[in-house]
C-alpha positions in Angstrom: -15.0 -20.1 -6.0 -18.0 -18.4 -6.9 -17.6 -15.3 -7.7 -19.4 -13.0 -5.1 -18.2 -15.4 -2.3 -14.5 -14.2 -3.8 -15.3 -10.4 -3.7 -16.8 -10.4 -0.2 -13.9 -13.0 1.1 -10.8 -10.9 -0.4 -8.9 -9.0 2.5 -5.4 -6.7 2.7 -3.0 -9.3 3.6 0.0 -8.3 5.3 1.4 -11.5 6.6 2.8 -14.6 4.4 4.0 -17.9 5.0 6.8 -18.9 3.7 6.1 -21.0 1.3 6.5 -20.4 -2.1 4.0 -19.2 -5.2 3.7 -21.8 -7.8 4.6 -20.0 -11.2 1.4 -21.4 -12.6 -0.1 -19.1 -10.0 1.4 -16.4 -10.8 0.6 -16.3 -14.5 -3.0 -17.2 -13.8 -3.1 -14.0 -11.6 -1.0 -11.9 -14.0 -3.7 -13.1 -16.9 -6.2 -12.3 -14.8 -5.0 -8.4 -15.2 -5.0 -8.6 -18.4 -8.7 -8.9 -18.5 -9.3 -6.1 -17.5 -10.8 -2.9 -19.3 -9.2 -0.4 -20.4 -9.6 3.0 -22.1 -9.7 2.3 -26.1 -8.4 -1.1 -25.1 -5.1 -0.2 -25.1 -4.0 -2.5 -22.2 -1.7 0.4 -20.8 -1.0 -2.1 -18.1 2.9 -3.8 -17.8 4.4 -6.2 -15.2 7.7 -6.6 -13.0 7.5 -9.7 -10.9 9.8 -9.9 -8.5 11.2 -12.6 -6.5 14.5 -11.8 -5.6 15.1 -11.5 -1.8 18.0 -8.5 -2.0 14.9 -6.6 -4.6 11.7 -7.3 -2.3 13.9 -6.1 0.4 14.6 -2.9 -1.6 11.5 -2.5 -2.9 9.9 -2.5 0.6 12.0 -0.1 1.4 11.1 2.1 -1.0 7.8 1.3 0.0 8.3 3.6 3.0 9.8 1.2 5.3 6.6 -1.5 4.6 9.2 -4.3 5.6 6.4 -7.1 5.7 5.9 -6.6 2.2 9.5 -9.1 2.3 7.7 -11.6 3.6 5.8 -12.2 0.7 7.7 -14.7 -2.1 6.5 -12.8 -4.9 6.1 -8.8 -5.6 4.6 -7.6 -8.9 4.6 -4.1 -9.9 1.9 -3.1 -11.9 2.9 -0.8 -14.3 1.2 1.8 -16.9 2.8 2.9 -20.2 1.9 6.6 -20.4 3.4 7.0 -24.0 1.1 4.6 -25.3 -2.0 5.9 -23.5 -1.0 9.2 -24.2 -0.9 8.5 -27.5 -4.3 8.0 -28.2 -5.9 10.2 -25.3 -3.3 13.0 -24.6 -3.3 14.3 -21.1 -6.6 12.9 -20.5 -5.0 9.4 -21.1 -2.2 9.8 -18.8 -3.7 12.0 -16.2 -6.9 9.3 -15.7 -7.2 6.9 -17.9 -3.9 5.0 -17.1 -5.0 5.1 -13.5 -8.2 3.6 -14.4 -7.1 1.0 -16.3 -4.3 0.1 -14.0 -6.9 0.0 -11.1 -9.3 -2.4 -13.0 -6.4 -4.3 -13.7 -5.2 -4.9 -9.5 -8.6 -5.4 -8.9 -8.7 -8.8 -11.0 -5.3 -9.7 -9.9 -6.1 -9.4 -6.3 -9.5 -11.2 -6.8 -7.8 -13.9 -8.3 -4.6 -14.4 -6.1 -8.0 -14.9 -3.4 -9.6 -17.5 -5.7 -6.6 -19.4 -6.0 -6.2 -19.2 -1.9 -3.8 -16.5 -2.1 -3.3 -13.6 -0.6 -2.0 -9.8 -1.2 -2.4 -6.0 -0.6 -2.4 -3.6 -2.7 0.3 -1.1 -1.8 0.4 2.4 -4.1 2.4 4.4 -0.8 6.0 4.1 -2.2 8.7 6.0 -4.0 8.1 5.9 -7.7 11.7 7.0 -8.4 13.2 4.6 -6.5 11.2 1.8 -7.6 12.0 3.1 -11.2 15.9 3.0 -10.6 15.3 -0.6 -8.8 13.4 -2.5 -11.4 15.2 -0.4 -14.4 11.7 0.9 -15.9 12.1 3.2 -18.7 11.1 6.4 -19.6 7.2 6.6 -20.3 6.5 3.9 -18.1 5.3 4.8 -14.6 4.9 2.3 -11.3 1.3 2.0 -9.9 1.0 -0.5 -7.6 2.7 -3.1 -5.7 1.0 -6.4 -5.1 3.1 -8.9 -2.3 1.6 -12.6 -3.5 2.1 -15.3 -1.1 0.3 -17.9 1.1 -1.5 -16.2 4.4 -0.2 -16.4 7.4 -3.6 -14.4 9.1 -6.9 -14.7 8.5 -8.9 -11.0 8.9 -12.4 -10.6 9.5 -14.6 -8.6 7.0 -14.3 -5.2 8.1 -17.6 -3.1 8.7 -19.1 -1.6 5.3 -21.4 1.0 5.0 -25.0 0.2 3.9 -25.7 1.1 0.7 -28.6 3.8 1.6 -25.4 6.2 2.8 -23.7 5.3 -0.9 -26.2 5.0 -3.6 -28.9 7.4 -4.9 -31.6 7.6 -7.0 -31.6 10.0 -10.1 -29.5 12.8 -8.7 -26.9 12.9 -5.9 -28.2 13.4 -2.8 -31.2 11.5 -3.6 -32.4 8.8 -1.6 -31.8 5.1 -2.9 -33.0 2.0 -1.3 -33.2 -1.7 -2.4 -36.6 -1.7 -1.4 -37.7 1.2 -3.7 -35.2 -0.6 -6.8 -36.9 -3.6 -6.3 -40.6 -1.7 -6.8 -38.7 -0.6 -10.1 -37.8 -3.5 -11.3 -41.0 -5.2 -11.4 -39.7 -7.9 -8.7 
């Protein structure tokens, strides 16, 4: 899949078949994390996949209630290890930086669940306590993110985005920036 055609195509999934994830799959999409930058590259990042029915199930509840996540064969829990960022950065590190990194890090994993047809949602509304007492994460390692991986079961159309004039601007905030006026820039 070519790679713009994968960004503009990815949706939120909430809906799975049942059938299940090829393990291949699931390592392509957890290497895909890993490819992701990170502050000093550190890789803060760590992983809990989960397939277990009775732990999706608790996990989803812990999600507040998000009982379609169950749906999904596969949960992984992406994971940041704030004593090793801190380590380096301090409170900076942990306040930020693990965030960051983490974020890069779903961001290939969702892309690439997409590219290999698919899908997930990135869920971060959920109880990090009881998804610590769940999965048995130690001390100095924090949950993130939840990603359900499965098959679709709905397609979703591309929700309206904002044109870029509202988002970008030239030189300063506030500042008018256009594609017309880069491309005078550029030369093109």
């Amino acid at each position: 899949m070519e790679l713009f055609d994968c960004i503009r195509g990815r949706r939120s999934i909430r809906a799975f078949t049942s059938a299940p994830v090829e393990p291949e799959h699931v390592t392509q999409i957890l290497e895909a994390g890993t490819h992701a930058p990170s502050a000093g590259d550190i890789q803060d990042w760590r992983f809990v996949v989960v397939r277990d029915r009775g732990k999706r199930i608790q996990l989803a509840e812990a999600a507040l209630s998000q009982m379609w996540m169950v749906e999904a064969p596969v949960l992984i829990v992406v994971c940041t290890n704030l004593d090793k960022i801190s380590e380096r950065y301090g409170d900076r590190g942990k306040d930020l930086y693990s965030i960051q990194d983490t974020a890069a890090c779903v961001q290939n994993m969702l892309l690439a669940a997409h590219a290999l047809g698919l899908a997930s949602c990135w869920v971060g509304s959920f109880s990090e306590d009881t998804v610590t007492h769940i999965l048995k994460i130690p001390d100095g390692v924090k949950p993130l993110a939840i990603l359900p991986i499965g098959y679709p079961a709905e397609k979703r159309p591309m929700p309206k985005r904002f044109d870029l004039y509202r988002l970008a601007y030239s030189e300063e905030y506030g500042k008018v920036w256009s594609k017309h006026k880069e491309r005078l820039h550029s030369g093109a």
